[in-house]
PyMOL Python script that loads the backbone (N, CA, C, O; Angstrom):
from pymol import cmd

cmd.read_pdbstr("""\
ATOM      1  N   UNK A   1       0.806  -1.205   0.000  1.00  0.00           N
ATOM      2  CA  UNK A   1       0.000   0.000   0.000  1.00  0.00           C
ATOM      3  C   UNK A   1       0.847   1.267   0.000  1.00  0.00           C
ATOM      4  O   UNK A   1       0.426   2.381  -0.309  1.00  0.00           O
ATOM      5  N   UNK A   2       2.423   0.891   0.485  1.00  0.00           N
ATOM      6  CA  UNK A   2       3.135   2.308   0.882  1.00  0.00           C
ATOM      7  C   UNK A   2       3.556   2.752  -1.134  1.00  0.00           C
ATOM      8  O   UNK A   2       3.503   3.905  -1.560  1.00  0.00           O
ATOM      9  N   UNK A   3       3.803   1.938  -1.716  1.00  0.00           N
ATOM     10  CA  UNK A   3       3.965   2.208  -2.837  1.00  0.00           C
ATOM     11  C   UNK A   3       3.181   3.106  -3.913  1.00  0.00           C
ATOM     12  O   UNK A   3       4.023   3.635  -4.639  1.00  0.00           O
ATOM     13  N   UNK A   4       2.276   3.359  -4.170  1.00  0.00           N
ATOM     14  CA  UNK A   4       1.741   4.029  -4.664  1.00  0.00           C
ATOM     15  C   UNK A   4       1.301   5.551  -3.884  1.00  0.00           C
ATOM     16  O   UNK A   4       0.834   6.435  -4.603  1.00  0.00           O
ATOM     17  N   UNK A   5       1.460   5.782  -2.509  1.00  0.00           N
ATOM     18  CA  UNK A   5       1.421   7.087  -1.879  1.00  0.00           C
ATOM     19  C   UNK A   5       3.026   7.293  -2.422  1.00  0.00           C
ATOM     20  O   UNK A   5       2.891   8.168  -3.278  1.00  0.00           O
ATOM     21  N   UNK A   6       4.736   6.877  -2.360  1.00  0.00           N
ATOM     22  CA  UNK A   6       5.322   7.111  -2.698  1.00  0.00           C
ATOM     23  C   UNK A   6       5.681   7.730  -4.057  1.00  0.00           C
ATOM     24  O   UNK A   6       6.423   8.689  -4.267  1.00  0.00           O
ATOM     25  N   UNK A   7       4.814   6.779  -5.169  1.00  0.00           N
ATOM     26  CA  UNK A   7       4.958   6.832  -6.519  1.00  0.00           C
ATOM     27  C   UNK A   7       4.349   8.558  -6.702  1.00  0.00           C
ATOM     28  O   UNK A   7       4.898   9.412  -7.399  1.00  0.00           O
ATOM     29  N   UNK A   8       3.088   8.754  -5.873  1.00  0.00           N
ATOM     30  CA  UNK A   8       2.191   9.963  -6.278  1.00  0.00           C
ATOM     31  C   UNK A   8       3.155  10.834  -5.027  1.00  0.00           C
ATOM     32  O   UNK A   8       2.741  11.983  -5.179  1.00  0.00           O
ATOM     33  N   UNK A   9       3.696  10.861  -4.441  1.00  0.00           N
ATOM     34  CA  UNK A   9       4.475  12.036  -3.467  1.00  0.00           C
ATOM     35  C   UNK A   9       5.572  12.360  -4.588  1.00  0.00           C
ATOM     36  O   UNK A   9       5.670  13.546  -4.903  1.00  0.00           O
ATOM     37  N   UNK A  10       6.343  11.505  -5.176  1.00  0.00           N
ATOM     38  CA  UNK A  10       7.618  12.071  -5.839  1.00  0.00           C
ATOM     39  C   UNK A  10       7.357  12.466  -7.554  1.00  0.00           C
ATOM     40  O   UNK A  10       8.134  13.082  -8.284  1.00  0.00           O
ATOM     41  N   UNK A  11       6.150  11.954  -7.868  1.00  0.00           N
ATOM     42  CA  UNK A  11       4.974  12.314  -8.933  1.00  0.00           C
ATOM     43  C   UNK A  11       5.032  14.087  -8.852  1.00  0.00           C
ATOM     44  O   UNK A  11       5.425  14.867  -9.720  1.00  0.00           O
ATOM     45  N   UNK A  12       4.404  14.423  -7.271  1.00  0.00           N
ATOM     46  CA  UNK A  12       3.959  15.648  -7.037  1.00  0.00           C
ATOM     47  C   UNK A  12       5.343  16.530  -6.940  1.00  0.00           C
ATOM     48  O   UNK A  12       5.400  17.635  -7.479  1.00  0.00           O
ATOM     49  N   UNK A  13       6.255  16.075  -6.349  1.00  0.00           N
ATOM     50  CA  UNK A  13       7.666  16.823  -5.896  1.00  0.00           C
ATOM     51  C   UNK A  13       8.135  16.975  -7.453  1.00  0.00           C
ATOM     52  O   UNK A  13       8.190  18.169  -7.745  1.00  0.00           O
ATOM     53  N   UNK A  14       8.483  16.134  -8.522  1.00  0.00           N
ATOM     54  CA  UNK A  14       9.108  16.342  -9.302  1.00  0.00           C
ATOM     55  C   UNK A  14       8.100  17.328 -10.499  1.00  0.00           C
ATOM     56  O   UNK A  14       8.448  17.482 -11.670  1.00  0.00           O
ATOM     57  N   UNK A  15       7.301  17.697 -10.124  1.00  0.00           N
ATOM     58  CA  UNK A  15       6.064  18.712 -11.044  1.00  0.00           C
ATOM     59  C   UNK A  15       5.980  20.005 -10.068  1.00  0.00           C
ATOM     60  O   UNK A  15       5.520  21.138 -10.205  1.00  0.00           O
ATOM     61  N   UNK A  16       6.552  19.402  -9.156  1.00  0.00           N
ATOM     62  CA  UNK A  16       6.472  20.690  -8.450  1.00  0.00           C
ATOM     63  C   UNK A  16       8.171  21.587  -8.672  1.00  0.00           C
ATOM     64  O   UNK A  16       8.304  22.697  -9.188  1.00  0.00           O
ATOM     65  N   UNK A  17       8.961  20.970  -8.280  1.00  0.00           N
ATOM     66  CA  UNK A  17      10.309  21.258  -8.228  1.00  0.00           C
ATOM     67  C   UNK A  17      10.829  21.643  -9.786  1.00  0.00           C
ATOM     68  O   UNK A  17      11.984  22.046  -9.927  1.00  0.00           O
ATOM     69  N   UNK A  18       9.957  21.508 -10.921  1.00  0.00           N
ATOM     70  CA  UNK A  18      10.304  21.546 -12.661  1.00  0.00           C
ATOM     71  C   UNK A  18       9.563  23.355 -12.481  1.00  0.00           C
ATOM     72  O   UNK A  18      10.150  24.325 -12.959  1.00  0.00           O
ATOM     73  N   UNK A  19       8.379  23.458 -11.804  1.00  0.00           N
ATOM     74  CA  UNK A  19       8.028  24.278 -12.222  1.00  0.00           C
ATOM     75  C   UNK A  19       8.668  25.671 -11.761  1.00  0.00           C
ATOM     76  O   UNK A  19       8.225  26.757 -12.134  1.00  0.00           O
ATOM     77  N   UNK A  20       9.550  25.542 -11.073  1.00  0.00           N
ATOM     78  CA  UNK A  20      10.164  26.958  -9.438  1.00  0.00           C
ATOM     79  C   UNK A  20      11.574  26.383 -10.437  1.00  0.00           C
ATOM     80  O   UNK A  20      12.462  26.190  -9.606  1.00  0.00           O
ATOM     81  N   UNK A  21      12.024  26.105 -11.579  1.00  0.00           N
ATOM     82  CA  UNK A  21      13.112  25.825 -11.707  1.00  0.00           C
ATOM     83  C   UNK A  21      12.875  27.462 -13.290  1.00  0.00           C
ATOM     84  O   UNK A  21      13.965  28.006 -13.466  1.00  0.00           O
ATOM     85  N   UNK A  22      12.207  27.822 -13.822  1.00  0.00           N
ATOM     86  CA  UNK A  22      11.531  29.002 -14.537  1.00  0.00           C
ATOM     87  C   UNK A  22      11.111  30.280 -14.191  1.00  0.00           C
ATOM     88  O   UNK A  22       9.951  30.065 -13.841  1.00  0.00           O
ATOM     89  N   UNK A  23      11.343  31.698 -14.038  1.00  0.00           N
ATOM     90  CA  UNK A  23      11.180  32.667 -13.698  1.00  0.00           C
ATOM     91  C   UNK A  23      10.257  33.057 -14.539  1.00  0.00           C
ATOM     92  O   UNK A  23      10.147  32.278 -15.486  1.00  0.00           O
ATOM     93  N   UNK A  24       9.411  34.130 -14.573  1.00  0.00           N
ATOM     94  CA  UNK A  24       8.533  34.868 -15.690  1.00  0.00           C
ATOM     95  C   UNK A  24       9.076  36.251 -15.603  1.00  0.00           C
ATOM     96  O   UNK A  24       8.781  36.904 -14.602  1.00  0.00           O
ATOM     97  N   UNK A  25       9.832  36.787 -16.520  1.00  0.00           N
ATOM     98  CA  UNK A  25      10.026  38.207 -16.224  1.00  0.00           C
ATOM     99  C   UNK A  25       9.444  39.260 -17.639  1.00  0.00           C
ATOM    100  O   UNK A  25       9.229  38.579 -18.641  1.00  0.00           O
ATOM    101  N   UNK A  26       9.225  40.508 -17.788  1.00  0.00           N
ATOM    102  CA  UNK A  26       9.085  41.529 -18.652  1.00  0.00           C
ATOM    103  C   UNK A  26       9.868  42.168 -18.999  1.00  0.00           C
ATOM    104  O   UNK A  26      10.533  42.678 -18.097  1.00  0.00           O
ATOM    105  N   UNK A  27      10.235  42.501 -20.342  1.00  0.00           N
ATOM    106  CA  UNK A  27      11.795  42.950 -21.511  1.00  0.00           C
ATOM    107  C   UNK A  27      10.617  43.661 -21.927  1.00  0.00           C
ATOM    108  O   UNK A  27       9.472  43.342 -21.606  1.00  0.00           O
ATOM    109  N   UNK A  28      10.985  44.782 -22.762  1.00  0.00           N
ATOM    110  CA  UNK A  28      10.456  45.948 -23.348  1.00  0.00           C
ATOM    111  C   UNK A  28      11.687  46.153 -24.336  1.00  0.00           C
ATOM    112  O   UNK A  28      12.878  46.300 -24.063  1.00  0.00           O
ATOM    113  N   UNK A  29      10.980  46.116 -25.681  1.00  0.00           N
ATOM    114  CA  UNK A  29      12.094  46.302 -26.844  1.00  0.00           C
ATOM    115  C   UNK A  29      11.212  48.061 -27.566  1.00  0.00           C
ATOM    116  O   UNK A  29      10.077  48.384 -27.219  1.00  0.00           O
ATOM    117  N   UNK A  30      12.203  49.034 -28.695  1.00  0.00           N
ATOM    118  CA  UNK A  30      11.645  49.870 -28.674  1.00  0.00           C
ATOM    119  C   UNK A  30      12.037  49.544 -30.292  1.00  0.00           C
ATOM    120  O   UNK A  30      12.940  48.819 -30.712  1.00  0.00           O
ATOM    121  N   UNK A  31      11.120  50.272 -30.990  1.00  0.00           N
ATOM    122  CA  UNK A  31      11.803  51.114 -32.664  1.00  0.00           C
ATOM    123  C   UNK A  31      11.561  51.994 -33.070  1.00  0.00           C
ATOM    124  O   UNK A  31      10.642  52.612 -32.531  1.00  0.00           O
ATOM    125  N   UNK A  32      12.210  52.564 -34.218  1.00  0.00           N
ATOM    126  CA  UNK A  32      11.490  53.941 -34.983  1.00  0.00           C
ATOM    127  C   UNK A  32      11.390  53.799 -36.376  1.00  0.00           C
ATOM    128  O   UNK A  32      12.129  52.903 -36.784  1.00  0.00           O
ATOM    129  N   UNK A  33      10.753  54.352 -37.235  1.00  0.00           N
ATOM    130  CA  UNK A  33      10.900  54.334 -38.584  1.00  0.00           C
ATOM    131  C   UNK A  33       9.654  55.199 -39.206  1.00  0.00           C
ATOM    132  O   UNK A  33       8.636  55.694 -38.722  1.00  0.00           O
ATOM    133  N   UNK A  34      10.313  55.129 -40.695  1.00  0.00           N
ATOM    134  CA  UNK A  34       9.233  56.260 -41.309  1.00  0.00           C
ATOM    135  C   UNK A  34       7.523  55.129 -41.727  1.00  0.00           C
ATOM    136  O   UNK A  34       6.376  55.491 -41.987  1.00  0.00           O
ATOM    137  N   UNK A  35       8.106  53.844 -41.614  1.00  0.00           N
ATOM    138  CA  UNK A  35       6.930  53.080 -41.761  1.00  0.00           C
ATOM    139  C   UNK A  35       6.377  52.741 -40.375  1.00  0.00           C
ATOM    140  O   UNK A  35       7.051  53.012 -39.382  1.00  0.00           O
ATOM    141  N   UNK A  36       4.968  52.059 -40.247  1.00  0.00           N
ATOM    142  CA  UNK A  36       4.746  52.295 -38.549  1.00  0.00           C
ATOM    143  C   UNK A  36       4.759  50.537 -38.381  1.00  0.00           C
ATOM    144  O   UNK A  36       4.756  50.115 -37.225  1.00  0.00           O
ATOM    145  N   UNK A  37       4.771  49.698 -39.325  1.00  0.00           N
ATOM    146  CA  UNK A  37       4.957  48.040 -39.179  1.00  0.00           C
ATOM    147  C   UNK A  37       6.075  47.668 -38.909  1.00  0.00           C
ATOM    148  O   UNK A  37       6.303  46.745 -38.127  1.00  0.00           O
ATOM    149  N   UNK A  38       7.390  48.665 -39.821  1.00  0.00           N
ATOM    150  CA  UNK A  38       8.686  48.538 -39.298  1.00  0.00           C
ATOM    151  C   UNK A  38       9.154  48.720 -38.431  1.00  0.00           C
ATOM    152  O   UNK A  38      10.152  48.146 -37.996  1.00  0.00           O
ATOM    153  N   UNK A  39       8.165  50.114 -37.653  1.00  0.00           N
ATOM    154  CA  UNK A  39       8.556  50.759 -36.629  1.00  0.00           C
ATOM    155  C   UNK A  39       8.707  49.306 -35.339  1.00  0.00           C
ATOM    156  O   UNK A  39       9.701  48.919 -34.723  1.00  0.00           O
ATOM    157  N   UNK A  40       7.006  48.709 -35.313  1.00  0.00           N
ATOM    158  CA  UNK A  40       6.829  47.807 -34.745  1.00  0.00           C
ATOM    159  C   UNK A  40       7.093  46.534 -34.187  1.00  0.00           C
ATOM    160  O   UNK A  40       7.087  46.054 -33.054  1.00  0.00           O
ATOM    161  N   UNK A  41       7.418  45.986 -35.775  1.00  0.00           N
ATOM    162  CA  UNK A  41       8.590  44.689 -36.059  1.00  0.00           C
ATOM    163  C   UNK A  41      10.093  45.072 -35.134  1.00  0.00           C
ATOM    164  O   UNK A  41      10.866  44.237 -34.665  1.00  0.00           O
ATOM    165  N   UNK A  42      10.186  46.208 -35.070  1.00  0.00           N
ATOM    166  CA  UNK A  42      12.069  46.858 -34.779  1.00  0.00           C
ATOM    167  C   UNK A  42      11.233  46.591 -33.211  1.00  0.00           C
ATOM    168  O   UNK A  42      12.253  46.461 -32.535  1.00  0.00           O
ATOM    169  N   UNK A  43      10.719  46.518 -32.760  1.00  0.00           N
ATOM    170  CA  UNK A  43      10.186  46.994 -31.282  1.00  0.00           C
ATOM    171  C   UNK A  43      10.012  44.961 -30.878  1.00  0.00           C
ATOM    172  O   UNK A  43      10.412  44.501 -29.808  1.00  0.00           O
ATOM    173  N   UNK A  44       9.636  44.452 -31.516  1.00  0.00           N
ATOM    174  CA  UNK A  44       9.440  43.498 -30.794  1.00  0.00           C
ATOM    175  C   UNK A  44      10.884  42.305 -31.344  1.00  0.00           C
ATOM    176  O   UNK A  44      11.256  41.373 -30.632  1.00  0.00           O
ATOM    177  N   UNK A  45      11.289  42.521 -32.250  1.00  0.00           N
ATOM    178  CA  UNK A  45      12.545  42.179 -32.584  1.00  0.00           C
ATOM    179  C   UNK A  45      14.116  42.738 -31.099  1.00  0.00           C
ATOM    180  O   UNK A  45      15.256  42.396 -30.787  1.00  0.00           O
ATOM    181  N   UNK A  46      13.466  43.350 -30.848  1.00  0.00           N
ATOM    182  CA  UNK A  46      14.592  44.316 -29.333  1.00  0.00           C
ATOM    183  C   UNK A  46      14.163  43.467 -28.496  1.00  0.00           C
ATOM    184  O   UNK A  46      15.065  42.738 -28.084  1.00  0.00           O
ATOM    185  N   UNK A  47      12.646  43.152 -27.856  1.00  0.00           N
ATOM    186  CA  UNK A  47      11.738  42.518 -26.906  1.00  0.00           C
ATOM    187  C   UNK A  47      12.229  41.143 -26.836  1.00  0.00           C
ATOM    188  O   UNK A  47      12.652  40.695 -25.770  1.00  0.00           O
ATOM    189  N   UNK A  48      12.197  40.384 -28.003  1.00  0.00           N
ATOM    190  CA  UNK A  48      12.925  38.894 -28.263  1.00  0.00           C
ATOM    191  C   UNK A  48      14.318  38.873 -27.758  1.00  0.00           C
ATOM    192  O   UNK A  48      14.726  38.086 -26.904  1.00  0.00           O
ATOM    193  N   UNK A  49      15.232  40.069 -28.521  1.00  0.00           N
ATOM    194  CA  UNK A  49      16.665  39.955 -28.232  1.00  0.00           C
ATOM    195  C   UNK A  49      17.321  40.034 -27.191  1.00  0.00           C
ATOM    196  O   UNK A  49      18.495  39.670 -27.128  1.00  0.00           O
ATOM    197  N   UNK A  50      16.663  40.525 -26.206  1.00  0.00           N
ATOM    198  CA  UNK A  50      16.018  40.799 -24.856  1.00  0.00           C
ATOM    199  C   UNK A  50      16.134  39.704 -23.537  1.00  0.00           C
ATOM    200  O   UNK A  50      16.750  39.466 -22.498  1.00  0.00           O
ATOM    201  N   UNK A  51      15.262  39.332 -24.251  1.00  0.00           N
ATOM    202  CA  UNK A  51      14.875  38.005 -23.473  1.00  0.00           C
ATOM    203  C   UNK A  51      15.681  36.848 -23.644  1.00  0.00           C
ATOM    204  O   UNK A  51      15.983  36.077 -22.733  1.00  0.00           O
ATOM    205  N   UNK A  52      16.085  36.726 -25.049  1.00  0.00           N
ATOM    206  CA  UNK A  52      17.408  35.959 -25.196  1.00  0.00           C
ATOM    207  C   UNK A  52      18.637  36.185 -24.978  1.00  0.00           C
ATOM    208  O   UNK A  52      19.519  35.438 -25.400  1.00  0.00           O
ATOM    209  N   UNK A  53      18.910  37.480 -24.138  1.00  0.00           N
ATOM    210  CA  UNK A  53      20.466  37.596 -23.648  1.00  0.00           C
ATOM    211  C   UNK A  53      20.234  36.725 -22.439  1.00  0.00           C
ATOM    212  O   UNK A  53      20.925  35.742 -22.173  1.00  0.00           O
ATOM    213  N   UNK A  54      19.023  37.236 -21.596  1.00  0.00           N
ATOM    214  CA  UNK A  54      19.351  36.410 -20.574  1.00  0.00           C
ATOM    215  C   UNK A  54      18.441  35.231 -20.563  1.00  0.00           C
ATOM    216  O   UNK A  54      17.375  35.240 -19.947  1.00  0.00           O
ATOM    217  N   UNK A  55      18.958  34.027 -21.381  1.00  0.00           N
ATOM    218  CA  UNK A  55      18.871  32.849 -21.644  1.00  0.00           C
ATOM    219  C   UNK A  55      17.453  32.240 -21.192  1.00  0.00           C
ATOM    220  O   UNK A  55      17.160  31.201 -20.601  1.00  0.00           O
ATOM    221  N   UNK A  56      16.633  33.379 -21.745  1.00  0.00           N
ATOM    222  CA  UNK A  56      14.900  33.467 -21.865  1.00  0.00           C
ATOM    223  C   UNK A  56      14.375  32.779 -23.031  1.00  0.00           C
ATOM    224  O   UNK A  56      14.864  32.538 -24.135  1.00  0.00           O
ATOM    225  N   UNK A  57      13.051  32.482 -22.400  1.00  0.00           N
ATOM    226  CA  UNK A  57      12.550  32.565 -23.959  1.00  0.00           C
ATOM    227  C   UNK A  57      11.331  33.072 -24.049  1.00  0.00           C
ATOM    228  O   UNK A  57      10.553  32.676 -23.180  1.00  0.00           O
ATOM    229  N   UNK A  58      10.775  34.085 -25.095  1.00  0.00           N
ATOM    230  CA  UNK A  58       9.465  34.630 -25.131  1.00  0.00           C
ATOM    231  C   UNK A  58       8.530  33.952 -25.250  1.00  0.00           C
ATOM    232  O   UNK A  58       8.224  33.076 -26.059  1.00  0.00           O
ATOM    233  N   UNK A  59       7.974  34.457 -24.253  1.00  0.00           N
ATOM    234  CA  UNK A  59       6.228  33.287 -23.936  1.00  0.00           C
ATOM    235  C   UNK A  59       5.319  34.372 -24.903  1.00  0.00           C
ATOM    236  O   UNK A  59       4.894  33.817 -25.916  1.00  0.00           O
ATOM    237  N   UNK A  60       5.103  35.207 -24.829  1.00  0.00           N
ATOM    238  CA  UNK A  60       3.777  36.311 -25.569  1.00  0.00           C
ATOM    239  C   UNK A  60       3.870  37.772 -25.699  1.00  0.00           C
ATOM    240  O   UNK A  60       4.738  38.226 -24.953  1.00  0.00           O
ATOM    241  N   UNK A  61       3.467  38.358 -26.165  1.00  0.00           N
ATOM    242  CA  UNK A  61       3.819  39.646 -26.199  1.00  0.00           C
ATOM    243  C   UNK A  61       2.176  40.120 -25.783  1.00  0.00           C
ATOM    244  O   UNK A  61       1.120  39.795 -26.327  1.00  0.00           O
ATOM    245  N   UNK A  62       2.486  41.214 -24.338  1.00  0.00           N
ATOM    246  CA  UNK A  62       1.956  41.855 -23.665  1.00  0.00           C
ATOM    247  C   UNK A  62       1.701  42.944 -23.574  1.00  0.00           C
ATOM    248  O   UNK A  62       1.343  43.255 -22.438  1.00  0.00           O
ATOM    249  N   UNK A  63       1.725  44.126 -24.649  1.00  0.00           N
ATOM    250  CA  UNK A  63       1.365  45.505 -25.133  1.00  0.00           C
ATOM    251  C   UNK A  63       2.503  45.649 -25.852  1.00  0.00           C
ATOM    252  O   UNK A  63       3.672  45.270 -25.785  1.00  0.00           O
ATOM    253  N   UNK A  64       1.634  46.485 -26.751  1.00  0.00           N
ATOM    254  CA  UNK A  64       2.841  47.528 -27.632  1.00  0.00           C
ATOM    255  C   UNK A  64       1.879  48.620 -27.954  1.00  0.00           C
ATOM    256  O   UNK A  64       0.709  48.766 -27.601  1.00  0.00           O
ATOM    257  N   UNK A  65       2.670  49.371 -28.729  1.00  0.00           N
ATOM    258  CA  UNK A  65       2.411  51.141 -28.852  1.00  0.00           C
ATOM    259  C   UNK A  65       2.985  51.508 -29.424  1.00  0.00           C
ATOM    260  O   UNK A  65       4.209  51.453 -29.315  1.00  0.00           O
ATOM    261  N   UNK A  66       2.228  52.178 -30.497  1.00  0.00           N
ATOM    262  CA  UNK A  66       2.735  53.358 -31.683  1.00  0.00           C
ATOM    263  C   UNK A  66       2.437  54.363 -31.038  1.00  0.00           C
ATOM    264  O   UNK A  66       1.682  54.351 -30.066  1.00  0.00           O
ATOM    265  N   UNK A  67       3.148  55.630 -31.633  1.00  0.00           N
ATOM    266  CA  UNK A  67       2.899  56.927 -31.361  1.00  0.00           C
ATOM    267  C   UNK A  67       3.455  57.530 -32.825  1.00  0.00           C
ATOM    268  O   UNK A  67       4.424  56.892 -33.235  1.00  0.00           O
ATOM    269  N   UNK A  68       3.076  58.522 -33.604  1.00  0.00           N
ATOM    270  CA  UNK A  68       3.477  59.168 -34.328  1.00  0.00           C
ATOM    271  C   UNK A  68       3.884  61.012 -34.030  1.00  0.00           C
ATOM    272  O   UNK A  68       3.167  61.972 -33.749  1.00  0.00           O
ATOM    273  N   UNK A  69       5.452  60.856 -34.272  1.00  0.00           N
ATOM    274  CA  UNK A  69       6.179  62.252 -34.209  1.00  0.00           C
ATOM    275  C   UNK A  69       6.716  62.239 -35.530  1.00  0.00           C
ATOM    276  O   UNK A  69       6.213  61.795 -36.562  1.00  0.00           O
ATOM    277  N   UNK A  70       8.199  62.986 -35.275  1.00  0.00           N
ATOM    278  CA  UNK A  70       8.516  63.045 -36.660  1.00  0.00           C
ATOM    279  C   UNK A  70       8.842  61.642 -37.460  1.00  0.00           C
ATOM    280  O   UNK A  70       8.947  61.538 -38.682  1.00  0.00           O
ATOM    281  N   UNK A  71       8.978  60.577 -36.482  1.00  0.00           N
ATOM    282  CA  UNK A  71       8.788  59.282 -37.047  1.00  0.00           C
ATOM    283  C   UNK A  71       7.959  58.631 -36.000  1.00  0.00           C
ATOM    284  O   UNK A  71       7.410  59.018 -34.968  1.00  0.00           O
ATOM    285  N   UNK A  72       8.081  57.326 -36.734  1.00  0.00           N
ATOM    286  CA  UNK A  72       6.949  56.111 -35.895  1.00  0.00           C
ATOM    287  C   UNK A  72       7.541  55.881 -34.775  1.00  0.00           C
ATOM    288  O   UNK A  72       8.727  55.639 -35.000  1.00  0.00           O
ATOM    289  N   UNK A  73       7.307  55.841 -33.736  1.00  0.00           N
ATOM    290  CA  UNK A  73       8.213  55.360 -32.499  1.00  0.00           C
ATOM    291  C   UNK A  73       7.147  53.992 -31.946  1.00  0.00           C
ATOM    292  O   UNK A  73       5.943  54.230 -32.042  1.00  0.00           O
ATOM    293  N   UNK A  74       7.464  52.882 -31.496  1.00  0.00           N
ATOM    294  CA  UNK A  74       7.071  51.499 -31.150  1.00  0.00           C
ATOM    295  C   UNK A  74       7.854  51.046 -30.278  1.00  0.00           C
ATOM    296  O   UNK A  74       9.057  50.907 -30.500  1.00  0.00           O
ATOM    297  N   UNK A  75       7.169  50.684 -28.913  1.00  0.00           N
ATOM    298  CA  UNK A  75       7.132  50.065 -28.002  1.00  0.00           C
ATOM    299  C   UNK A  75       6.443  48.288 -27.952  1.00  0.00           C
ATOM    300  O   UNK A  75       5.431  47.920 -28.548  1.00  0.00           O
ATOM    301  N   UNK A  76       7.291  47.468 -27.114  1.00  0.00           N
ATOM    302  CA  UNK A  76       6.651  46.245 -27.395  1.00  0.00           C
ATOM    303  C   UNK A  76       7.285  45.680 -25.879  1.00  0.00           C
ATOM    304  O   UNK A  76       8.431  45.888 -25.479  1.00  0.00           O
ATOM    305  N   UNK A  77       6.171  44.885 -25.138  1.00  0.00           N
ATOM    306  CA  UNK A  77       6.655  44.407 -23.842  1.00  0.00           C
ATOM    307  C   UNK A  77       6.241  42.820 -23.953  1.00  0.00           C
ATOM    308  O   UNK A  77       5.234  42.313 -24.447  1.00  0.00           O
ATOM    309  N   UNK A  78       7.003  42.418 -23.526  1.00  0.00           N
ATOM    310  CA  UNK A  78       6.971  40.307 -23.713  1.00  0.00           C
ATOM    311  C   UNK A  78       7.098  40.074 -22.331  1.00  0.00           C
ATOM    312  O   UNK A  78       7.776  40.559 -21.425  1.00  0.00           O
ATOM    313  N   UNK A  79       6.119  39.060 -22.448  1.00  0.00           N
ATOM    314  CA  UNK A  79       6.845  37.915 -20.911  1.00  0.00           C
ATOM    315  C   UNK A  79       7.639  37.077 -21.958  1.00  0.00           C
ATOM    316  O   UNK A  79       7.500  36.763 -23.140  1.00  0.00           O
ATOM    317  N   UNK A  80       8.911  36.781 -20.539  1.00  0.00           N
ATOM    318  CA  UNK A  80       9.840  35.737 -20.827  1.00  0.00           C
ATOM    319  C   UNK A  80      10.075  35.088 -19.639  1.00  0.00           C
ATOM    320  O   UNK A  80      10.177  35.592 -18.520  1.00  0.00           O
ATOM    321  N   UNK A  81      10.173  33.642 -20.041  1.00  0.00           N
ATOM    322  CA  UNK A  81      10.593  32.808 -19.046  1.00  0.00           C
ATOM    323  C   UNK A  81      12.041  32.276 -19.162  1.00  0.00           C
ATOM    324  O   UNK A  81      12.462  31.515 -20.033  1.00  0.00           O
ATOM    325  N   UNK A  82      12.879  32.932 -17.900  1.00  0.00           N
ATOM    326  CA  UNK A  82      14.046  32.510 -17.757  1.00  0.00           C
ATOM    327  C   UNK A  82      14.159  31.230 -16.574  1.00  0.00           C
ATOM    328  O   UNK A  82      13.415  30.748 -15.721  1.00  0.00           O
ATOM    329  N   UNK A  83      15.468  31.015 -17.043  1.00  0.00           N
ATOM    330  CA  UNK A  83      15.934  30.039 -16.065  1.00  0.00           C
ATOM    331  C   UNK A  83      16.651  30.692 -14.323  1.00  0.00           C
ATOM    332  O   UNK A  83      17.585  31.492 -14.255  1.00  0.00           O
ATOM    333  N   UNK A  84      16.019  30.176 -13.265  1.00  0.00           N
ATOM    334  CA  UNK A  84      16.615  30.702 -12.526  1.00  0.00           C
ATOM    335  C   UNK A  84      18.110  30.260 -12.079  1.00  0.00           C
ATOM    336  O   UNK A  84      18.719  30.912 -11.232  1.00  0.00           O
TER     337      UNK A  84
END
""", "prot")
cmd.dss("prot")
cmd.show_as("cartoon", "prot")
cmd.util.cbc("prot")
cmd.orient("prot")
């Protein structure tokens, strides 16, 4: 009978202990350009590069933002999950 409370305790520890082994953090990449898709693309292209210095990887992208001045300016914010 002790066998199967064992099997489901180290079941639970090793699903538990995988998941606290992943951080979730937020990178914000920026761009500019006279087009406002390029602007955009440049913004979440920073957001990725971002997250992959520190040996992340992008889960979704979580706002972005145009604004128009004398060029397109683009903002883009990602969750990334790093390793702790």
């Amino acid at each position: 009978m002790k066998r199967p409370a064992v099997a489901a305790a180290s079941t639970l520890l090793l699903s538990v202990s995988g998941a606290a082994l992943a951080a979730v953090v937020y990178v914000s990449g920026h761009g500019q350009s006279y087009d406002p898709g390029i602007a955009l693309e440049d913004a979440r292209a920073d957001a990725v590069a971002q997250c992959e210095a520190q040996g992340g990887t992008p889960v979704e992208e979580v706002y972005n933002h145009l604004s128009r001045g004398a060029l397109w300016l683009a903002s883009s914010v990602w969750s990334c999950e790093v390793p702790e």
